[in-house]
C-alpha positions as CSV (number, residue, x, y, z in Angstrom):
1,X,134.9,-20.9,-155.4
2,X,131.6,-22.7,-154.6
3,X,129.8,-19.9,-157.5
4,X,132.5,-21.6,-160.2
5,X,132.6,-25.1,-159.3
6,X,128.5,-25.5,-159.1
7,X,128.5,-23.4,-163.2
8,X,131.6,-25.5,-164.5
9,X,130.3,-28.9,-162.2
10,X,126.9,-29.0,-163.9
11,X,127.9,-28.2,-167.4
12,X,129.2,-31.9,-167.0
13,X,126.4,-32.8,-164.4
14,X,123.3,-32.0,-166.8
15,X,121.7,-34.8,-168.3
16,X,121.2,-33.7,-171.9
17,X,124.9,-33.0,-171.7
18,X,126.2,-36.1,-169.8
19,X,124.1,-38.7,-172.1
20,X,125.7,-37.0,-175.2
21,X,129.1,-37.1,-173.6
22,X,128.2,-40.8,-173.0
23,X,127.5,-41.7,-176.4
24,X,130.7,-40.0,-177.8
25,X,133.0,-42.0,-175.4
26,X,130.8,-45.4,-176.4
27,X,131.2,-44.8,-179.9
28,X,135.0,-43.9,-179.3
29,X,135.3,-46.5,-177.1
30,X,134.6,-48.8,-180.1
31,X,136.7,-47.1,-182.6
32,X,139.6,-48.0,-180.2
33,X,138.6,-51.3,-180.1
34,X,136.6,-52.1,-177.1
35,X,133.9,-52.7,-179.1
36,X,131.5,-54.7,-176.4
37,X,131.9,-51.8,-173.6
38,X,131.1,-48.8,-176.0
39,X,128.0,-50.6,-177.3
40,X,126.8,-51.3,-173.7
41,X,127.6,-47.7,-172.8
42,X,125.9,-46.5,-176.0
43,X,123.1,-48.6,-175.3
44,X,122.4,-47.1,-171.4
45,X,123.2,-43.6,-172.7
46,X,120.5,-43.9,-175.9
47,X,117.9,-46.0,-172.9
48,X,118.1,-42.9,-170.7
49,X,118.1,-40.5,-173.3
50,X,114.4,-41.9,-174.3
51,X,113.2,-42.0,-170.6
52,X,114.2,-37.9,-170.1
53,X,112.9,-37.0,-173.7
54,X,109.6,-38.7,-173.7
55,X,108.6,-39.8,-170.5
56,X,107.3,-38.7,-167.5
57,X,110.1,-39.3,-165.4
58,X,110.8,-34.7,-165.3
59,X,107.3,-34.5,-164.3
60,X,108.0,-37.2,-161.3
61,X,111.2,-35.6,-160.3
62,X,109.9,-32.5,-160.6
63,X,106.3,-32.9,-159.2
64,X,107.8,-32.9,-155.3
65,X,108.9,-29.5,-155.9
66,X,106.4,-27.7,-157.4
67,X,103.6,-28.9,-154.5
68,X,105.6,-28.1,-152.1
69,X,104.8,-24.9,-151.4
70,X,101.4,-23.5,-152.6
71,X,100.1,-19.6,-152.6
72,X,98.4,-18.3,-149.8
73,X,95.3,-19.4,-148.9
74,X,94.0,-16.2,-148.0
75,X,96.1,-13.4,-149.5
76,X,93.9,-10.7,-148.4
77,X,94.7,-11.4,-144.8
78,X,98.3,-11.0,-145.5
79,X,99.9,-7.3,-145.0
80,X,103.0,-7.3,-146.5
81,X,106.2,-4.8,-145.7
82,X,107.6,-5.7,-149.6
83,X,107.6,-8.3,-152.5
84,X,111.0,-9.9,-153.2
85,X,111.3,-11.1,-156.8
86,X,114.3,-13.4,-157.5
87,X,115.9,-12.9,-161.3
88,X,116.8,-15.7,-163.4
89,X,113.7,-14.5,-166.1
90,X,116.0,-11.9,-168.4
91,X,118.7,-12.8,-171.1
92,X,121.3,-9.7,-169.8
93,X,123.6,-10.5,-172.6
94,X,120.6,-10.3,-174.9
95,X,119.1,-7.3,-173.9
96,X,122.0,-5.4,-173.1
97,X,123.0,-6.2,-176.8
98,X,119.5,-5.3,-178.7
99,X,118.6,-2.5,-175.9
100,X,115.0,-4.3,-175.2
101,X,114.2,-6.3,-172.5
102,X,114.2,-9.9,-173.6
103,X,112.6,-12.7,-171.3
104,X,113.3,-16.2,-170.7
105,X,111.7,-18.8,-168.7
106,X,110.2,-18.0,-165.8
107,X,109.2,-14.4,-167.4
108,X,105.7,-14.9,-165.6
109,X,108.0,-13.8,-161.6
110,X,107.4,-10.7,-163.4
111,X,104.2,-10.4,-164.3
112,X,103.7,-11.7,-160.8
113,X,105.5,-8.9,-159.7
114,X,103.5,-6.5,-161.1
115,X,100.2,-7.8,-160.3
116,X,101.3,-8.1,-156.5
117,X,102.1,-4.3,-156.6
118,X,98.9,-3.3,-157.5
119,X,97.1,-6.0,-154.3
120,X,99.3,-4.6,-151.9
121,X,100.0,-1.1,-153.2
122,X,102.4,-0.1,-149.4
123,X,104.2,-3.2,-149.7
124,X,107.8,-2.1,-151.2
125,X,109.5,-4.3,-154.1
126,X,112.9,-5.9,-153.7
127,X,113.8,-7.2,-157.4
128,X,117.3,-9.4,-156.7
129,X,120.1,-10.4,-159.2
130,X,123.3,-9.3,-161.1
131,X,125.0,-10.9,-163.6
132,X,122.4,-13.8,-164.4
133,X,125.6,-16.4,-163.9
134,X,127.6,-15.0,-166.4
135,X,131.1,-15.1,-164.6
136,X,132.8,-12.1,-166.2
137,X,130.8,-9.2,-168.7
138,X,129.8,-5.9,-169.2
139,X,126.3,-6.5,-169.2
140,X,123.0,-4.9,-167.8
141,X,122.2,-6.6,-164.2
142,X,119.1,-8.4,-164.4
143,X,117.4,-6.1,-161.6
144,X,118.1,-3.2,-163.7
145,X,116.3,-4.4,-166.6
146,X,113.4,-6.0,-165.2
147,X,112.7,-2.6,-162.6
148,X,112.6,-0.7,-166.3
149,X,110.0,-3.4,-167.6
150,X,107.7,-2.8,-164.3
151,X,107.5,0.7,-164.3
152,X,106.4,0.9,-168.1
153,X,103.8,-2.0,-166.7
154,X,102.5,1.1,-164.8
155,X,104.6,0.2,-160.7
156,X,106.1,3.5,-159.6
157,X,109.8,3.4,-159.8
158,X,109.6,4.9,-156.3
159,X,108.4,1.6,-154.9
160,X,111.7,-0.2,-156.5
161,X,114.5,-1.2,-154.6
162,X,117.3,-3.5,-157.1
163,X,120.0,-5.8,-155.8
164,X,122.4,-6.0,-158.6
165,X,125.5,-7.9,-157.3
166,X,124.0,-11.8,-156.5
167,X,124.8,-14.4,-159.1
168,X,122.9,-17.0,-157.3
169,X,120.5,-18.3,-154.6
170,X,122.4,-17.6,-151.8
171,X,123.4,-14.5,-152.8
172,X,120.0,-13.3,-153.9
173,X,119.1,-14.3,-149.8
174,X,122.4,-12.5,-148.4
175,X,122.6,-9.6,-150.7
176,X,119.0,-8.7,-150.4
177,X,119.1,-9.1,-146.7
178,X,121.7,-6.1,-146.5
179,X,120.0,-4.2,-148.8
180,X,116.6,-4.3,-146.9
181,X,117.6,-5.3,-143.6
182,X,114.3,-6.6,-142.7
183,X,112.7,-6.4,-139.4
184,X,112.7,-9.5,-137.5
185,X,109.1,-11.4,-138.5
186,X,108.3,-8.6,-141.3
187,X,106.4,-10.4,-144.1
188,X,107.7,-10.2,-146.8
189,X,106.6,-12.3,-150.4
190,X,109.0,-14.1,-152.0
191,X,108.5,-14.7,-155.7
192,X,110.0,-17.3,-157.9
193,X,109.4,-20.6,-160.3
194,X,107.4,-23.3,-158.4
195,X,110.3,-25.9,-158.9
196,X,113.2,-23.3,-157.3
197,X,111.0,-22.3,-154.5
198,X,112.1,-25.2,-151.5
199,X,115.6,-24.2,-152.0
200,X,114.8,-20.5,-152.0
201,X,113.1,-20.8,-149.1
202,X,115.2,-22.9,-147.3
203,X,118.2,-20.3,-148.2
204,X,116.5,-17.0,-147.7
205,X,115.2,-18.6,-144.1
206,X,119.0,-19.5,-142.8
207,X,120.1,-16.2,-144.2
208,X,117.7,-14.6,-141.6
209,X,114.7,-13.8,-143.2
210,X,112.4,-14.7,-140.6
211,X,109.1,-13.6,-142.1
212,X,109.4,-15.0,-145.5
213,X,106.4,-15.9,-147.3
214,X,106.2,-18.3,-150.1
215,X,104.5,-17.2,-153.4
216,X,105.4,-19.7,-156.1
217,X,104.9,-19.0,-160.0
218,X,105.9,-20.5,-163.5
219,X,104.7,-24.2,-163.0
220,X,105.9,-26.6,-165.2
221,X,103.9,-29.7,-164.8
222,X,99.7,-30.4,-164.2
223,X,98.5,-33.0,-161.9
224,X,98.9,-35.8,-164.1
225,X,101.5,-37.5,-165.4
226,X,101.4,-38.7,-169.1
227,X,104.1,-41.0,-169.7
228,X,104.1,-41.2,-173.4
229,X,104.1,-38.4,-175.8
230,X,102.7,-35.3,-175.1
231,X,106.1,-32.8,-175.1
232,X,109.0,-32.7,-177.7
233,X,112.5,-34.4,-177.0
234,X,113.8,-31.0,-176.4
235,X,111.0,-29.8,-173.9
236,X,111.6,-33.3,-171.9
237,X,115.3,-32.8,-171.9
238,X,115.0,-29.3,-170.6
239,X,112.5,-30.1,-167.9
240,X,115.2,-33.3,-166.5
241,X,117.8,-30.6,-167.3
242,X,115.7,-28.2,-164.8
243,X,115.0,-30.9,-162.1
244,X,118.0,-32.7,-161.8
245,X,119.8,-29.6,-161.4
246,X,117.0,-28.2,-158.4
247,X,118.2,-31.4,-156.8
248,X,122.2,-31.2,-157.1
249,X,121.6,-27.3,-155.7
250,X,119.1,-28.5,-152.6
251,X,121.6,-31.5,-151.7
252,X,125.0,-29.1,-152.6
253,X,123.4,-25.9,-150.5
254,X,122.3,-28.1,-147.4
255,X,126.3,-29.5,-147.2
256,X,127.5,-26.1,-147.2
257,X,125.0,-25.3,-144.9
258,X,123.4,-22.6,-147.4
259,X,119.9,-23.8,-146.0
260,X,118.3,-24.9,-143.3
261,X,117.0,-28.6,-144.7
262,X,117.8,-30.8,-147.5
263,X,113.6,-30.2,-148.7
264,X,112.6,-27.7,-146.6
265,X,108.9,-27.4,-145.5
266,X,106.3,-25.0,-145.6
């Protein structure tokens, strides 16, 4: 129930979707004659529309994210039992349609992946996710695809372990915690975009992973902020789309107890 109510929730919940919705009630709102309400509404919908397209309010809500964990200081010293690599990078529907593996955002988890493998060539490789949040298909799971991808990038398909059943964070933690059962402080990497990785952390951690190790990827944002210009409508849009929804997840999963801290710490 909570896996349908957080996909159906935020198709009303995302910004670029809400605003829209906003303007369509405002400008039915004055067709119906309450002509001084839709224009206010159409007027704060269009207001925030320009602040998430052309701003730098996504690079403020997602700056907090992104810093807050950072790569290993000193990776050499680290001896790791596996690399867990959350999905969320490959269009299932996509791929399983034109047999080829076709990438989204994020693709560079991947490419992490495989360049981890080679660094610590004992350390096995967990890749985690199913159905990429479709609710109901015939599709290739994620995992399945993106183990093909890193053995033809040259990782032994004997080092490959794939979770194919989790259609979200928690699930990637739980799921992949059965499938490994990891020994209590075994290190383990955990690989995913910068901006996910607080709640992934935070999830993986009160699903029992005591020896978790951070390694974010796919950043988003630079250290400055440039408030005017610089990105497309579209990009803007996607990037409040992206934060806003990292927010709803951390405050939804630490109310149903998903996680061990509403911003959990390194």
């Amino acid at each position: 129930m909570f896996y349908v109510l957080s996909k159906v929730g935020f198709l009303f919940l995302r910004p670029s979707n809400a605003l829209l919705l906003a303007l369509l009630l405002g400008a039915g709102m004055r067709l119906l004659g309450w002509r001084r309400r839709g224009a206010e509404l159409i007027g704060i919908a269009l207001t925030l529309l320009v602040v998430c397209a052309w701003t730098g309010a996504p690079t403020l809500l997602l700056r907090p994210l992104e810093q807050r964990f950072s790569v290993p200081t000193n990776p050499d010293r680290l001896t790791p039992a596996g690399i867990l690599v959350l999905g969320g990078v490959v269009d299932t529907g996509l791929s399983t349609e034109r047999r080829s593996v076709e990438l989204i955002d994020g693709a560079e988890r991947l490419i992490a992946a495989a360049e981890l493998a080679r660094q610590y060539p004992s350390a096995r490789i967990l890749l985690s996710g199913g159905s990429n949040g479709a609710f109901e298909n015939d599709e290739l799971a994620e995992s399945a695809i993106a183990r093909d991808l890193l053995v033809e990038l040259g990782v032994s398909a004997e080092r490959i372990t794939i979770e194919d059943r989790s259609r979200n964070t928690r699930e990637n933690a739980i799921d992949s915690f059965a499938t490994v059962e990891p020994k209590p402080q075994e290190q383990w990497l955990l690989v995913t975009s910068a901006f996910h990785m607080p709640r992934a952390m935070g999830t993986f951690r009160a699903a029992g992973w005591s020896g978790v190790v951070a390694w974010p990827v796919d950043y988003r944002n630079g250290a400055s902020t440039d408030w005017l210009g610089g990105r497309t409508a579209a990009e803007g849009l996607t990037m409040t789309d992206m934060a806003v929804r990292e927010w709803i997840g951390l405050i939804a999963y630490r109310f149903a107890g998903y996680t061990d801290a509403l911003l959990p710490r390194p």
